[in-house]
C-alpha positions in Angstrom: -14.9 -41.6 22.1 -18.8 -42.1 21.8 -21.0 -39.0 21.8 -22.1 -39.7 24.7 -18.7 -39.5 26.0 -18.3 -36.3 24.9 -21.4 -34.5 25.1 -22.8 -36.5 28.2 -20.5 -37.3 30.3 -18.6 -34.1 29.6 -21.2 -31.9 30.9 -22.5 -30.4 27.5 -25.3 -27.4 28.8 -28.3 -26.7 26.5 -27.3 -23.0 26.6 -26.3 -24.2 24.3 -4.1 -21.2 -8.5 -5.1 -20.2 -12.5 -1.9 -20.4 -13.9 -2.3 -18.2 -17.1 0.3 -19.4 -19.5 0.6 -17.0 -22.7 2.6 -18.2 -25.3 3.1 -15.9 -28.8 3.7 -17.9 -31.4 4.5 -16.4 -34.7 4.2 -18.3 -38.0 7.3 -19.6 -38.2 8.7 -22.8 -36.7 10.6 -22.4 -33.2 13.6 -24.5 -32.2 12.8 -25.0 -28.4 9.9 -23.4 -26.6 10.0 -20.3 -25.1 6.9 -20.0 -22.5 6.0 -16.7 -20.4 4.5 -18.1 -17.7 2.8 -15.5 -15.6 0.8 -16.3 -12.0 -1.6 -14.3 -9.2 0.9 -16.2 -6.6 3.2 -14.3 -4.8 6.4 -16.3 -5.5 7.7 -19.4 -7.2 8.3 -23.0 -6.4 11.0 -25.3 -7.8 11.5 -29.0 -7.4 14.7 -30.4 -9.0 16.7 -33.5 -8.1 19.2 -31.8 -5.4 21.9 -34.8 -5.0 24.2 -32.3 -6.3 25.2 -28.7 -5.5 24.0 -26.1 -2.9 20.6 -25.4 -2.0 20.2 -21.8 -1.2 17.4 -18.8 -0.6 14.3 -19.8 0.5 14.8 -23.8 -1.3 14.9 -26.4 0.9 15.7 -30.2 0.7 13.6 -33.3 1.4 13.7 -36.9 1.3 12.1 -39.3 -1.3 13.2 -42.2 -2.1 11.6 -42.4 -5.5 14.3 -38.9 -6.5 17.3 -39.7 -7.8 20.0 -39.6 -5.1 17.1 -40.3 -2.4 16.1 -36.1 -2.4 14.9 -33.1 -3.9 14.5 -29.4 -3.5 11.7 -27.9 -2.8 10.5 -23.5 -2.5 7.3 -23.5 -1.2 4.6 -21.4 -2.9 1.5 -19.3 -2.7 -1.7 -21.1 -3.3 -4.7 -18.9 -4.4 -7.4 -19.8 -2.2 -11.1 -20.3 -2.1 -12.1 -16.8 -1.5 -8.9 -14.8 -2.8 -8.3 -12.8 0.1 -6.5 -15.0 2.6 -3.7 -12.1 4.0 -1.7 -15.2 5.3 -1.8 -17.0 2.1 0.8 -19.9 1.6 3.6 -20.7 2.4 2.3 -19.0 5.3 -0.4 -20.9 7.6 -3.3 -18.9 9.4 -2.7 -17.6 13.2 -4.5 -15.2 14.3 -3.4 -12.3 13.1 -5.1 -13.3 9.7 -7.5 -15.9 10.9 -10.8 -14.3 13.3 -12.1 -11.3 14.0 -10.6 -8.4 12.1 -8.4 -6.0 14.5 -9.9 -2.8 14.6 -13.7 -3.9 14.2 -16.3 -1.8 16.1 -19.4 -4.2 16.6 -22.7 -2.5 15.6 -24.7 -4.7 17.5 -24.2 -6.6 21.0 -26.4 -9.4 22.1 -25.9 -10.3 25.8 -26.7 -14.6 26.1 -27.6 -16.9 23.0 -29.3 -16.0 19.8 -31.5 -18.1 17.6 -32.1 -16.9 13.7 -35.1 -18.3 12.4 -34.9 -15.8 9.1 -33.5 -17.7 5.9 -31.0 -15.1 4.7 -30.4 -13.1 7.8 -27.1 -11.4 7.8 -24.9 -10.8 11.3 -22.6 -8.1 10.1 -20.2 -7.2 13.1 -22.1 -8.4 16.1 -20.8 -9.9 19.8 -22.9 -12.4 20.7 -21.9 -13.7 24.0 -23.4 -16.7 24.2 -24.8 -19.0 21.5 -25.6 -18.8 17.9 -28.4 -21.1 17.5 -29.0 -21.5 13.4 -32.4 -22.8 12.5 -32.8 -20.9 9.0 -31.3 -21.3 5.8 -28.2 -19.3 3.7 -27.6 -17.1 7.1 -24.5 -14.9 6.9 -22.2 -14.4 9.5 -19.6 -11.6 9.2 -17.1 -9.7 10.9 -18.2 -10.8 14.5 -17.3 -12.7 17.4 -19.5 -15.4 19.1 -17.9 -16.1 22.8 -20.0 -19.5 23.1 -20.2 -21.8 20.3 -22.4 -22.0 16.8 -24.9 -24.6 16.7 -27.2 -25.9 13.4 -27.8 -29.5 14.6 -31.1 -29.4 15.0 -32.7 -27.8 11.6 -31.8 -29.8 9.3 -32.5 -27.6 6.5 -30.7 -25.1 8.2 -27.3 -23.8 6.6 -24.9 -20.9 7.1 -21.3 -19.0 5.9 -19.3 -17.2 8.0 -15.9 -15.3 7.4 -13.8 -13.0 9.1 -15.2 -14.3 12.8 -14.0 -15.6 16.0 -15.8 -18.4 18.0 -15.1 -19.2 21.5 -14.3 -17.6 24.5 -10.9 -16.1 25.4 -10.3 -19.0 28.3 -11.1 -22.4 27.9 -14.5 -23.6 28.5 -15.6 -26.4 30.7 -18.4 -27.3 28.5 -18.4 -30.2 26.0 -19.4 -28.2 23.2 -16.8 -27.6 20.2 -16.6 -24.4 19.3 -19.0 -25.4 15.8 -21.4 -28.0 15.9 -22.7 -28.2 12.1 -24.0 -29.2 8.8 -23.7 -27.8 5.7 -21.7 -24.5 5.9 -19.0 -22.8 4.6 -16.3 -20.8 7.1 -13.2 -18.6 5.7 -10.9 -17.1 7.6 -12.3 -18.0 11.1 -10.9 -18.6 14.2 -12.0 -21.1 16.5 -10.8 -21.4 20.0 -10.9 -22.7 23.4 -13.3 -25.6 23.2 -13.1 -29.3 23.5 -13.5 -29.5 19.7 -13.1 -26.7 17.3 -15.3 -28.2 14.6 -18.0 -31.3 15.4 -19.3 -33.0 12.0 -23.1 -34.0 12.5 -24.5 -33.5 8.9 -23.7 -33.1 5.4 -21.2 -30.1 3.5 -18.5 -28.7 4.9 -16.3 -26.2 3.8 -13.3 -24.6 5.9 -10.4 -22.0 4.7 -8.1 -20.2 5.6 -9.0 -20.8 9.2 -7.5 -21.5 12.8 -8.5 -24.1 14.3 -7.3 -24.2 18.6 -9.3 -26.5 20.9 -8.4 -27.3 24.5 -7.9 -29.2 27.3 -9.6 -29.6 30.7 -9.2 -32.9 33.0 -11.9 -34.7 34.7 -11.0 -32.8 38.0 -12.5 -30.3 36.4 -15.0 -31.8 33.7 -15.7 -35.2 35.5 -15.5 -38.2 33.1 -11.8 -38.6 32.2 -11.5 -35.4 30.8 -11.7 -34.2 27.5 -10.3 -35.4 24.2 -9.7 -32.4 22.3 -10.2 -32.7 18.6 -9.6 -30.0 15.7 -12.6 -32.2 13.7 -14.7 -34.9 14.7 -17.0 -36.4 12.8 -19.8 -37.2 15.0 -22.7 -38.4 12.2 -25.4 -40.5 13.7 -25.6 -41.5 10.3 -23.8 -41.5 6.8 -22.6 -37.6 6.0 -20.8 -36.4 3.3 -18.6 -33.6 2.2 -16.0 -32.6 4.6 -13.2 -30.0 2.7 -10.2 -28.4 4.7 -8.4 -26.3 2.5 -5.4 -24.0 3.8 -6.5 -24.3 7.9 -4.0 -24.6 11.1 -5.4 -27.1 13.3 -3.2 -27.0 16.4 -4.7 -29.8 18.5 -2.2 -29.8 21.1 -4.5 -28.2 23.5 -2.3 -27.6 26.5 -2.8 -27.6 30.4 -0.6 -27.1 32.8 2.6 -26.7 30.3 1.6 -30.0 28.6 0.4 -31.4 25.5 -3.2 -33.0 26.1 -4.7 -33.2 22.8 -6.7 -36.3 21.3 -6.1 -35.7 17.5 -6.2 -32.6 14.6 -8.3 -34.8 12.9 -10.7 -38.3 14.4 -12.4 -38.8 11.3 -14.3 -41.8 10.9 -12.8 -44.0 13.9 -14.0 -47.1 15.2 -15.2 -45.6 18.8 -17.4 -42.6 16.8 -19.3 -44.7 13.9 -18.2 -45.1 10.2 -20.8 -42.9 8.7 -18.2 -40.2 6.9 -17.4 -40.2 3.3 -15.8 -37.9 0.7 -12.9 -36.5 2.8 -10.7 -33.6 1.0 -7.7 -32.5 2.9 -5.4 -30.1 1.1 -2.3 -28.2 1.9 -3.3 -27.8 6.1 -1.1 -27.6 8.8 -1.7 -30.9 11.4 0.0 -31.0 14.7 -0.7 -32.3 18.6 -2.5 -35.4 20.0 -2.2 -39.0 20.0 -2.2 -40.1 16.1 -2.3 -35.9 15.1 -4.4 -37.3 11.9 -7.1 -40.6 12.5 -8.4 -41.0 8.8 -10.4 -43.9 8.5 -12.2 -44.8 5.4 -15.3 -46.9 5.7 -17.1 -46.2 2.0 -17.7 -43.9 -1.0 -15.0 -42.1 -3.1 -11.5 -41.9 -2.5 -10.4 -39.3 0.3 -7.9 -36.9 -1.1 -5.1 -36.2 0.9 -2.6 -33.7 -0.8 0.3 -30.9 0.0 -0.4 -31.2 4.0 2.0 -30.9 6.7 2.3 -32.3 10.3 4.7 -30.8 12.6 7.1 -32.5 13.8 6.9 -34.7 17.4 3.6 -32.9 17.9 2.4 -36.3 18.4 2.6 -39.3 21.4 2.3 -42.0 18.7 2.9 -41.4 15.0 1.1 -38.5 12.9 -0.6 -40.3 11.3 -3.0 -43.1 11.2 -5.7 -44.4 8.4 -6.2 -48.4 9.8 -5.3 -50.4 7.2 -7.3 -48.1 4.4 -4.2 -46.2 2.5 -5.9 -48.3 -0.5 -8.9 -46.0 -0.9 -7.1 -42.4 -0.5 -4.9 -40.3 -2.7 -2.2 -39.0 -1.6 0.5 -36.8 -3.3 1.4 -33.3 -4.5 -1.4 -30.8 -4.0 -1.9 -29.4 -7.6 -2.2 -25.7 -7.0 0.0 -25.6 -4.7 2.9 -27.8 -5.6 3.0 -29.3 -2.5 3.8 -32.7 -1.4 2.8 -34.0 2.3 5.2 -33.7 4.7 6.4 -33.7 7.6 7.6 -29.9 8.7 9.3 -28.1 12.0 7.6 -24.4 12.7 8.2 -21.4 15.1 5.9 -20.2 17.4 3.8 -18.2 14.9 3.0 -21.7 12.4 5.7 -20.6 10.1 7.4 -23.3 8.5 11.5 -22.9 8.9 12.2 -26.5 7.9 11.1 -29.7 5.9 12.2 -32.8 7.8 10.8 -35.6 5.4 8.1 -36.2 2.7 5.1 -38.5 3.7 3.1 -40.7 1.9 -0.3 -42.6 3.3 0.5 -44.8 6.4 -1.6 -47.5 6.6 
């Protein structure tokens, strides 16, 4: 859909891993190697060829046709993360009892309607804003707090901001077209984002999102006019060319449901035909994908390579397939994640994003 389909027509209101390997060696010759490999990570992961014998504990199997016998065997593993202090790290995915606002937090400051920081460096250390956070200043800080409208930087260009530990969005789903972060160059750990068309909306360079849940929703054009919305986890809506978009450890659960069903557009409708093909340098690695139409639109237009590794889609969270790229599988990478050990896949998960089967690798669909 067209920016102006979304924002326009949808009513948008102006309120607006280091491994550390240690090896002793003495000074005499060894037969063989004997390595004491020692890790941060939690637990360990194993991948053998598994047409033979029992798979048991936490291993699973999963299908590749390049493995001898057509399958291997697979534990998943921790991941360290961008900032180190994920409490969900993997093979657990973000939900929100380790993605948002801290429980237990006692706001020191409450702001009733929108806010607009126009001091570079201004920190927002346990605030409830209840309206919306209107960025016009540089290397602003935003901690610990909840934001019941949306966060917006579009307009300041120069303008940038981090913010970790937060919640944005209201606790229903809004009827405005906003996404719950419409942005350029900023950095978000452990956020939660919830209850808007779009969680994230791409208008500028350098983005950076971790350990994060992402859960956008669904109203229909009864209530929004238009044909309703067409929830996205991330859309990339650049006017023109933007780079840098870098997911890293997120949930984006773009089933957005309404009325007990599924109504979601996509996780991920980046670079598509209808929205422009302005995006490049795309970095996806080990997220959890599920709901919409094609859960993952990934169109290359130009620039580097996109890098697709150790992701998982859930399984029939989709109407079509889970994933699309048009015909551009030629200018991605896609494989094992390299911290992780993680190939793409294609996963089944409880209620609470926890992975409790692997159904299938997947490679790049063109």
């Amino acid at each position: 859909m067209l920016k102006a389909m979304k924002r326009s027509l949808l009513g948008r209101l102006p309120s607006l891993f280091s491994w550390r390997i240690s090896i002793f060696a003495g000074s005499f010759v060894l037969i063989g190697l004997v390595a004491v490999v020692t890790s941060h990570a939690a637990g360990p992961y194993v991948a053998t060829e598994a047409e033979n014998g029992t798979i048991s504990g936490a291993a699973t199997t999963a299908s590749d046709a390049t493995a001898s016998g057509g399958q291997y065997a697979a534990l998943d593993a921790p991941t360290p993360t961008p900032t180190g202090s994920s409490t969900c790290p993997l093979p657990a995915y973000p939900n929100p009892s380790c993605a948002g606002l801290p429980s237990g937090t006692t706001f020191t400051n409450t702001v009733n309607g929108d806010y607009t920081v126009s001091t570079g460096g201004q920190v927002i250390d346990a605030w409830h804003i209840t309206g919306t956070l209107i960025i016009q200043a540089a290397n602003v800080v935003i901690k610990n707090s909840q934001i019941d409208d949306h966060i917006d930087n579009e307009a300041a260009p120069s303008s940038s901001f981090t913010i970790n530990d937060s919640t944005v969005g209201p606790t229903t789903c809004s009827t405005e077209g906003w996404p719950s972060i419409n942005g350029h160059h900023f950095t978000a750990n452990r956020v939660h984002l919830r209850n808007h068309q779009d969680s994230v909306d791409m208008v500028g360079d350098a983005i950076t999102i971790a350990d994060s849940l992402f859960q956008p929703c669904y109203q229909p054009a009864s209530v929004v006019g238009s044909d309703g919305f067409h929830s996205d986890g991330v859309q990339d809506q650049c006017s023109a060319t933007c780079t840098g978009i870098t997911l890293n450890h997120d949930t984006i659960d773009a089933r957005a449901y309404y009325g007990g069903q599924s109504w979601g557009n996509s996780a991920l409708n980046l670079g598509s035909q209808a929205d422009g093909l302005h995006i490049r340098s795309v970095t996806l690695k080990n997220n959890l994908f599920m709901g919409g139409s094609y859960t993952t639109d990934l169109r290359w237009d130009a620039g580097l390579s996109w890098i697709v590794t150790g992701n998982s889609w859930v399984q029939g969270a989709w109407t079509y397939a889970p994933i699309s790229t048009e015909s551009t599988c030629s200018n991605q990478t896609w494989g094992v994640d390299t911290a992780s050990n993680l190939p793409n896949r294609i996963v089944v998960i409880d209620a609470n994003y926890n992975v409790t089967s692997v159904a299938n690798t997947t490679g790049c669909v063109d």
